[in-house]
N, C-alpha and C positions, 0 to 999 in steps of 0.2 A: 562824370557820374558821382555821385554822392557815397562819399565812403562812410557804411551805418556802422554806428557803435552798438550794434545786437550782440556782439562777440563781446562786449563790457557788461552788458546784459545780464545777458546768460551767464557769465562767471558767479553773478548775484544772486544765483538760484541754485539750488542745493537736487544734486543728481533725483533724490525720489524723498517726496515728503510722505508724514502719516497724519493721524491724528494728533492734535498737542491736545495732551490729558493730562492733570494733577501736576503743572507746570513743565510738562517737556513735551518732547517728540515723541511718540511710543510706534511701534511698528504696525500697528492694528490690523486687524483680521477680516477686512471685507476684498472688495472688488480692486485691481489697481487700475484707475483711468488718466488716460493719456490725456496732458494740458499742450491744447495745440498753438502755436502763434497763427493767427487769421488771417495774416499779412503773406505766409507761405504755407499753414496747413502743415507746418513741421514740428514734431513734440517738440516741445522746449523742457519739458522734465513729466514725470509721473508722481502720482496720489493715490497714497490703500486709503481706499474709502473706512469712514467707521462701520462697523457690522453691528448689526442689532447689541450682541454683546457687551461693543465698545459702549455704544451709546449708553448702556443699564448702569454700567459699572463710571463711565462719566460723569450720570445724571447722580446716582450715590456718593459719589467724592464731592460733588457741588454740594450736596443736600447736606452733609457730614460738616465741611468746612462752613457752611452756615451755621446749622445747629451750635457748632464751637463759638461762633460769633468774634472771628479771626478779623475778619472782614466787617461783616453784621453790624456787629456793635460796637467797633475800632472808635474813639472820636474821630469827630468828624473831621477836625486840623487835621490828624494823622491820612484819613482818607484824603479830604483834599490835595495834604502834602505828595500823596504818592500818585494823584491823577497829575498835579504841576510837572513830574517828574517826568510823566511817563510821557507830556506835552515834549518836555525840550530834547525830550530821545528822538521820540517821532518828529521835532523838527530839524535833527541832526538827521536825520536818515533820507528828509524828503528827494534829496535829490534821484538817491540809489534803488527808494522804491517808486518814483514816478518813472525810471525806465522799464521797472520791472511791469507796471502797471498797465506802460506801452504794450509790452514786447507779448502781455497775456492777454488783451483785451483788444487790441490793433491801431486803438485810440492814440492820435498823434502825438509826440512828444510836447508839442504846444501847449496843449489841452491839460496832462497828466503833469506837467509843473505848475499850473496853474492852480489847479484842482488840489492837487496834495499839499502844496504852499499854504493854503488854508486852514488841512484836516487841524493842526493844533488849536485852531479856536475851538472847538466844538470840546476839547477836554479842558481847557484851559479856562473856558465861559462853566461848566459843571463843576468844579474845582471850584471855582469863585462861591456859584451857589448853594453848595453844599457846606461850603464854609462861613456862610452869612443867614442859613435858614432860623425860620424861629416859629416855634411854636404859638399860641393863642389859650388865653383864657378864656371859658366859655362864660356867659351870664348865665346865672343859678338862682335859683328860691331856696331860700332855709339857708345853713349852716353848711353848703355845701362847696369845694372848692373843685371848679374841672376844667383841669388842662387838656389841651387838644397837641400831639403829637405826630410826626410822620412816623412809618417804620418800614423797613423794605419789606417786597413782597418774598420774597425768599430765592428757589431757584425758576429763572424766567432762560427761554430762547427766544435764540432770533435768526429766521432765515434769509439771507442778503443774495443780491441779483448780479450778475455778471458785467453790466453797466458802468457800476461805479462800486467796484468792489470796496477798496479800502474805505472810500467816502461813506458810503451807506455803513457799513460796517462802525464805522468810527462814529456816525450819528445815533447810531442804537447803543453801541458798547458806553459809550461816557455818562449817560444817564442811568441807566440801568448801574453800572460800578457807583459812582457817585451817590444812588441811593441806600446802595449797601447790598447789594442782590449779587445773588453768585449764576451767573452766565454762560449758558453754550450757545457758541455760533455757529451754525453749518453756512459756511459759504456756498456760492454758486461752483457746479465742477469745474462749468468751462472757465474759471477765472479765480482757482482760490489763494494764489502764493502768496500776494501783499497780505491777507488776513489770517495767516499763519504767519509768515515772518510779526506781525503785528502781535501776536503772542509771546513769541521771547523778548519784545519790548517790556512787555506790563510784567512780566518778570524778573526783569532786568530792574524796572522800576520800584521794585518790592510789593507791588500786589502780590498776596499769600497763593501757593498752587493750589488748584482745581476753583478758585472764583472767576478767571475764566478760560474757559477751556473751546476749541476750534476742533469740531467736527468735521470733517470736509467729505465730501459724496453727496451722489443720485438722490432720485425718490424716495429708494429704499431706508436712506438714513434717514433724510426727513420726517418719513412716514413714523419712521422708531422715535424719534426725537419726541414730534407733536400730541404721541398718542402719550406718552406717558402721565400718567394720571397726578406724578408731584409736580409738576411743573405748575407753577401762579399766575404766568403769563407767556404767549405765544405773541411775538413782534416779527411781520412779515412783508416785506417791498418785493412784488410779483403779480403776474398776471391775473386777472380777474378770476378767472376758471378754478387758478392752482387755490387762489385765494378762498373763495365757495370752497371748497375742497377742505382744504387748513383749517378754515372756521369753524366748518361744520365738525371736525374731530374735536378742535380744543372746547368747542360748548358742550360738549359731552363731559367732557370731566373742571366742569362751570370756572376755568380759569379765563383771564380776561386776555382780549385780543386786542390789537391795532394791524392793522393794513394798509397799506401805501398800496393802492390797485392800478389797474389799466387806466391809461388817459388818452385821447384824442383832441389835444386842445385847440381850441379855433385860435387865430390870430384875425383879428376884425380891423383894416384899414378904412380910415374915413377920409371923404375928402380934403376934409383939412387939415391932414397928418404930411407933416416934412417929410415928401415923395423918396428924398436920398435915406435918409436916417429909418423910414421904413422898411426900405429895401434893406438897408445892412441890419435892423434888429430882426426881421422877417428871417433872413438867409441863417439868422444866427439863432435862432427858436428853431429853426428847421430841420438844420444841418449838421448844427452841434454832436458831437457822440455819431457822426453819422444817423442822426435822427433817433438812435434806441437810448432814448429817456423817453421817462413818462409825462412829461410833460413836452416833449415836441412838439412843434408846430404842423399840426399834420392837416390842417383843413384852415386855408387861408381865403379871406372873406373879403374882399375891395369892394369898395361903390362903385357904381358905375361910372361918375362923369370922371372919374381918374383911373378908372379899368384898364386898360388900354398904355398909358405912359408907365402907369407902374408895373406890367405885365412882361412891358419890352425891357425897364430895368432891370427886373427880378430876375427875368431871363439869362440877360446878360451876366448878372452874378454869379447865376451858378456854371455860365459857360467860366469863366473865371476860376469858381472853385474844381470845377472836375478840372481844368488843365494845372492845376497844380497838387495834384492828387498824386502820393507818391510812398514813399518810405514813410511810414510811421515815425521813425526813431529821425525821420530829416527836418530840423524846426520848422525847414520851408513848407512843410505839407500841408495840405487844407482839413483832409479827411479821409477817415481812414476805409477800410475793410468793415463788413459786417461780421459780427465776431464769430461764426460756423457756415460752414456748406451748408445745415440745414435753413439758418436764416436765410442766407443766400436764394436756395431754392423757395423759402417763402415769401421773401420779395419777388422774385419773378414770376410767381403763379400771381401774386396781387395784380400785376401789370396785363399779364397771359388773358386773365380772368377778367377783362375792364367788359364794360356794354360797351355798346355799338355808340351810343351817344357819347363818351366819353374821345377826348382828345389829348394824344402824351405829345407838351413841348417842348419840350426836352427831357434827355434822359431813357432810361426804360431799358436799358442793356446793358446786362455785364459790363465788365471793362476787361480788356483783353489783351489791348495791343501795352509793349512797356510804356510807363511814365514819360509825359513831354518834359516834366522837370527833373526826373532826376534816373529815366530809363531803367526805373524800378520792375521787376514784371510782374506785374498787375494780375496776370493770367494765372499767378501761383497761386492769388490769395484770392478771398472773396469780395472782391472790390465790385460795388455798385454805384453810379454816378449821381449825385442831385436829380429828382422828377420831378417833373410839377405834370400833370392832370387835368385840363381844362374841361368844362361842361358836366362835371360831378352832379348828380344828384343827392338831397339829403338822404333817399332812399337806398343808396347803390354803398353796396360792402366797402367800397373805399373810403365812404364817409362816415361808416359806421362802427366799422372794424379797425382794430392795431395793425398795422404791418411791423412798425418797428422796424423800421429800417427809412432811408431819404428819400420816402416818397409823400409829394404832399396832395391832396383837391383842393382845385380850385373853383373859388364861386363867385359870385358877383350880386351886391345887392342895390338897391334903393331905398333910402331913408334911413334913421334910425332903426326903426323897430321892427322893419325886415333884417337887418343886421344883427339884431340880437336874437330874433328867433333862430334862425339860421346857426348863430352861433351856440344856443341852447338843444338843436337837433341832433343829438347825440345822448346815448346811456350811460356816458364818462361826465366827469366834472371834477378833474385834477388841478388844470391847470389854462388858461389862457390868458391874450394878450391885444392890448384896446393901441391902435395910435390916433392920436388926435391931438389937436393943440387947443379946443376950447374945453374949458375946465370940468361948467356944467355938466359938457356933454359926458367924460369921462366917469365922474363922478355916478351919474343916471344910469351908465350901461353898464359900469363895476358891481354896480350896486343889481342892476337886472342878469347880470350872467351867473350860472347856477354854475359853478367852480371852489374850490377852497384857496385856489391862489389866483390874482389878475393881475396882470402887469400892465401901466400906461406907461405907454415909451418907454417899454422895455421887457424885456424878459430872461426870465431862468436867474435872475437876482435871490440869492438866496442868505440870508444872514443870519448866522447858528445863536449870535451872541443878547436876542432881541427876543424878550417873553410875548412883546407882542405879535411875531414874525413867524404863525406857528404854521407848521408844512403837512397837510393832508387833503385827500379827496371829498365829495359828494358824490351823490347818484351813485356808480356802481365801480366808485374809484377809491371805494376804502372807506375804513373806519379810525376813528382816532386819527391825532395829530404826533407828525415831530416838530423837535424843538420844542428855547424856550423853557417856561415854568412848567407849562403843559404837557410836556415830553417827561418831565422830572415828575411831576405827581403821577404819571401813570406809571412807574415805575414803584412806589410808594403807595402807603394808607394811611390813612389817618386812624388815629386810636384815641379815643377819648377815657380820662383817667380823672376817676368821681370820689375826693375824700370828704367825708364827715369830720367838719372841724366841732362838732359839738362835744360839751362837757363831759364824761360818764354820767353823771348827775343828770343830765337832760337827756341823754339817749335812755337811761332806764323806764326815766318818767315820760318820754313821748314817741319812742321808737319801737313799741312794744307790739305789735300790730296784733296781736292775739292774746293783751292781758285781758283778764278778768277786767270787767265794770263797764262805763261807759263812758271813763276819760277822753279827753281830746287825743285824735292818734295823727302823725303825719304820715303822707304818702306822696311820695313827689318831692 
């Protein structure tokens, strides 16, 4: 049996967090909720939520420490210098919060080295950019000189999802700081420790206290957070509904929004895609995260005249993956738990709830018995195995609806252009993924699928350090983009600054808009 290092874990995690406000940990006055490990359903530590309160008095130290222009108006070397900083901490630490990342989210040890090995490009590429921006002279008529400038927006939130806690976290926090904006995050409950520990970093780093500050709690905080009327901007990765929801408060008080929403993405094989290398980017669009990303692979689409051989593969994959389904914290494991009993239970009504024409070929039940590889007991946690779904309709909740969890429909086309319909029959447009080896063809259905990201031969490639590489939805998967240049101006505005380089001698005689007579006057 595999001896887990969960007891190395857990040493990493501090008996009960709170809120970090105005650069510490403060005891705060809301609800305390239990952070459970998924893998056994057992607290791994507790969280005082912020209470309304917390949040007033949060969002006024952010707003104050702006106003100061601590942060605000720092140069920019100085800001860059202290995002480089707070890069090679968090790359000093990655090891100790990719178990921690495990150990709250269920997400295999594999996956969470991977994953956080990266997070310092995303501060390290805003760092760079923040210290290379430049301004623009505008063209003018007359005597007039106008620079165009960025300026932060002031205090912005941002609410991050349970998935990929510190990641998402880390992709909102670096451009946002970088611009000069002072920041609250409310983390996801069921997963906020990495993005609290993540706060005594950037303090550690010499970001000034309250520019950013970690709210953590329910609805209830949320709701306090989004409604407040100083805030410039609301930044939100979640579900479609919650999203509707979010939007609809912060246009009430006309600050700007980005969303990263629901996705459904299809995965479209063609017959002339490398049968083997489909199967493993398929399994791996699929299965990843246990399938809760937004862009999983949730609706996979084959031709027909290679239905059938790719069918039996893909099969065989994920009989593969479920037998090596085990400990999280064990490198060997393939995948993990779904992160709550309640996901849990909403992946089995998905399955419960199939029509009569639908076919499960593998998969579709709990997992119970202990692990074949590492005699883990499965039966503790929420462990669900790889499904695939044969004979889906575009119609039928499966292919319409999130489960968010490793289940995928399966469908079968002819031709091109049934292949892209099929793949466009959905009210998401996050994310999908083309396999084919002719170029043309790639190009033609990239360019026809109604998505903000498409992957040929390949997918979930994500590159933080690429202005042109920007990450958001269509259709009813969001608004605004991350990453990039584009991620960095939404964070910012532009402000245009208009001097009169004319003489006094010329400004009396032609600036005068309301002298006596009928001299020439200018305007414009």
């Amino acid at each position: 049996m595999f001896t887990t290092p969960v007891r190395r874990a857990t040493s990493l995690v501090r008996a009960q967090y709170g809120p970090h406000i105005n650069g510490k940990f403060v005891e705060g006055s809301g609800v305390s909720i239990p952070v459970l490990n998924p893998s056994t359903n057992q607290p791994i530590t507790s969280v005082i939520s912020a209470s309304p309160s917390d949040v007033t008095s949060a969002i006024s130290s952010a707003q104050e420490v702006f106003n100061a222009g601590t942060w605000s108006r720092a140069p920019v070397i100085e800001r860059s210098k202290a995002l480089t900083r707070l890069a090679r901490l968090l790359e000093a630490r990655v090891g100790d919060l990719a178990e921690v990342e495990s150990l709250q989210t269920g997400r295999t040890i594999r996956e969470m080295k991977v994953q956080l090995g990266r997070l310092p490009e995303w501060i390290d590429y805003f760092a760079a950019l923040v210290r290379t921006q430049q301004g623009f002279v505008a063209p003018t008529q007359g005597p007039l000189l106008n620079y165009v400038t960025r300026v932060p927006l002031g205090v912005v939130a941002q609410i991050t999802p349970f998935n990929h806690p510190l990641l998402i976290a880390v992709k909102k926090i670096a451009p946002a700081l970088a611009a000069g904006n002072s920041v609250i995050v409310k983390p996801s409950e069921l997963a906020p420790i990495t993005v609290l520990e993540f706060a005594e970093l950037a303090v550690e780093a010499g970001i000034p206290a309250s520019t950013l500050q970690i709210l953590p709690g329910g609805p209830e905080t949320g709701q306090a957070i989004v409604s407040d009327p100083r805030l410039k901007k609301v930044d939100v990765t979640a579900g479609t509904a919650a999203g509707r929801a979010i939007g609809s408060t912060v246009g009430k008080n006309l600050a700007s929004y980005t969303a990263e929403l629901g996705g459904k993405a299809p995965i479209v094989v063609f017959r002339d895609a490398d049968i083997e290398s489909a199967v493993n980017g398929a399994a791996f669009a699929c299965f990843v995260a246990s399938g809760q990303t937004c862009v999983s692979g949730t609706r996979l689409i084959v031709e027909g005249s290679i239905y059938d051989e790719f069918v039996e593969r893909f099969v065989k994959k994920m009989k593969s993956i479920e037998e090596r389904m085990g400990d999280p914290m064990n490198p060997k494991s393939t995948m993990g738990p779904l992160i709550s009993a309640s996901a849990l239970a909403r992946t089995e009504s998905a399955i419960s709830n199939l029509p009569p024409h639908a076919q499960i070929l593998h998969g579709g039940k709990r997992l119970v018995s202990p692990s074949p590889l590492d005699s883990f007991p499965l039966s503790n946690g929420n462990f669900f195995p790889p499904t695939l779904v044969a004979n889906v309709q575009p119609t039928d909740t499966l292919w319409t609806e999130e489960v968010f969890g490793p289940v995928v429909a399966l469908a079968q086309f002819h031709g091109e252009e049934q292949g892209v319909q099929l793949a466009n029959a959905c009210k998401y447009g996050l994310g999908a993924g083309i396999w084919t080896r002719d170029v043309g063809k790639a190009v033609r259905v990239s360019r026809e699928i109604e998505a903000g990201l498409v992957w040929v031969n390949a997918h979930h490639r994500n590159d933080p350090s690429s202005p042109c590489s920007p990450w958001g939805g269509m259709k009813e998967s969001g608004i605004g983009r991350e990453n990039g240049m584009e991620a960095f101006e939404s964070y910012s505005q532009s402000k245009s600054t208009i001097i009169c380089t004319s003489t006094v001698e010329d400004m009396r005689a032609k600036d005068d808009w309301f002298a006596e007579g009928d001299g020439e006057k200018r305007y414009g």
